[in-house]
C-alpha positions in Angstrom: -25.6 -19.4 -2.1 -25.3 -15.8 -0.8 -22.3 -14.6 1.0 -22.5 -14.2 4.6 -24.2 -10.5 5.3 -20.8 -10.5 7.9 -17.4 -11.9 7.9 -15.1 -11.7 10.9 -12.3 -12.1 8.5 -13.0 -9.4 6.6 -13.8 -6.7 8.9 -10.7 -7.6 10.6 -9.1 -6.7 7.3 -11.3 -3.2 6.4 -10.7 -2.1 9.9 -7.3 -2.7 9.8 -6.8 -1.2 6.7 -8.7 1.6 7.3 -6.7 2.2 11.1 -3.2 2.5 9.2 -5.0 4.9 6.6 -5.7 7.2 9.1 -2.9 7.1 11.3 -1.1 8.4 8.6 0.0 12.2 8.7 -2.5 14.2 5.7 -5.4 12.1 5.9 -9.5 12.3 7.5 -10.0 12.2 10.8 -12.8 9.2 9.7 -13.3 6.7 6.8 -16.0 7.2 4.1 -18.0 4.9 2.5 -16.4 4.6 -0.3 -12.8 4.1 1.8 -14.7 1.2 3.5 -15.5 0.0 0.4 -11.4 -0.1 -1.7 -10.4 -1.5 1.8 -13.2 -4.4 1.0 -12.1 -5.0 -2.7 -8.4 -5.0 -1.7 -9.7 -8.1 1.0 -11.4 -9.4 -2.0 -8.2 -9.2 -4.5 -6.0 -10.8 -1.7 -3.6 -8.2 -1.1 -1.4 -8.7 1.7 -1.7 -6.4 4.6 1.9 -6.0 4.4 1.4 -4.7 0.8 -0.9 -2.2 1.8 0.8 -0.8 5.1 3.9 -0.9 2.6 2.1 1.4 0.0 0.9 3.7 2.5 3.8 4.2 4.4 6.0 4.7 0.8 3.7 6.9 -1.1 3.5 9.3 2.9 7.1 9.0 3.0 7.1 10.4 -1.0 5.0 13.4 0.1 7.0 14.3 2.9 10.3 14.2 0.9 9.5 16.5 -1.5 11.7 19.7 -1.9 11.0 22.5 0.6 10.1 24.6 -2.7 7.9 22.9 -3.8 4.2 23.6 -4.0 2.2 22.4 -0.9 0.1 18.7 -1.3 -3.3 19.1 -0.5 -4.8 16.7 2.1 -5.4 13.2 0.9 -9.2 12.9 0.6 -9.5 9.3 -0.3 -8.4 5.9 -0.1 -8.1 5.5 -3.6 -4.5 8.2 -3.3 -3.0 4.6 -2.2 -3.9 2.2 -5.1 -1.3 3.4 -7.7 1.4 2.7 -5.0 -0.3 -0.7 -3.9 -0.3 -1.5 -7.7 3.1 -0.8 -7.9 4.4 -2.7 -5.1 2.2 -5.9 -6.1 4.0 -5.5 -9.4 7.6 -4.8 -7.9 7.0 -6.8 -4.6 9.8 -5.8 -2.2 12.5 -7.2 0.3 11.3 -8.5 3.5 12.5 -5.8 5.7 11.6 -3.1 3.4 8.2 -2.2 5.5 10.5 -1.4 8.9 12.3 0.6 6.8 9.8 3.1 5.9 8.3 2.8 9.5 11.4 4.1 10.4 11.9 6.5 7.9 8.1 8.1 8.2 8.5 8.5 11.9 12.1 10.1 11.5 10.7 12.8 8.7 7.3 13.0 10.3 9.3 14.0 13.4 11.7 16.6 11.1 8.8 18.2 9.7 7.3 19.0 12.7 10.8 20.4 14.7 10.9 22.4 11.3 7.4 23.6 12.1 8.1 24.7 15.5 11.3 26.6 14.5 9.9 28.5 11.8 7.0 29.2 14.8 9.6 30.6 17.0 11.7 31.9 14.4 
């Protein structure tokens, strides 16, 4: 038997996926193919939602706490930046509040990082 050519359940999932991937700060303004495609596989492995939204908020918050100093990340380009973290988290899962938490904490240094911005403008 095939499977169906299209499954409400899983585009629900893909799109999903791929909203929170790009609502986060250093990533495309659109999907590719092959973004579409990891956000398919990870439907197809059973990762949780909450796993994913968990490794993508932990692996932004990661980049945006790095030292001052240090060298400047360039722009993720790809899905695929997310899957060591998702990895990680399905092999460490974490406590249930944990994904509030780094809401929280990406919206408080997303919002540092840009007051910084606009003080070294004016400054």
């Amino acid at each position: 038997m095939n499977p169906p050519l299209y499954d409400p359940e899983t585009a629900s999932y893909v799109n999903t996926v791929l909203t929170l991937y790009l609502g986060l700060p250093d990533t495309p303004l659109r999907a590719s193919t092959q973004d579409r495609r990891l956000a398919g596989q990870l439907h197809e492995r059973g990762v949780a939602l909450c796993v994913v939204e968990s490794a993508f908020l932990l692996a932004s918050v990661r980049r945006l706490a790095r030292p001052a100093e240090a060298p400047t990340l360039s722009p993720i380009r790809s899905l695929a930046y997310f899957q060591p973290v998702i990895d990680e988290l399905l092999s460490n899962p974490t406590l249930e509040n944990y994904l509030e938490y780094l809401r929280l904490k990406l919206r408080q240094m997303s919002e540092q990082k840009v007051d910084g911005s606009k003080q070294v403008a004016n400054g």
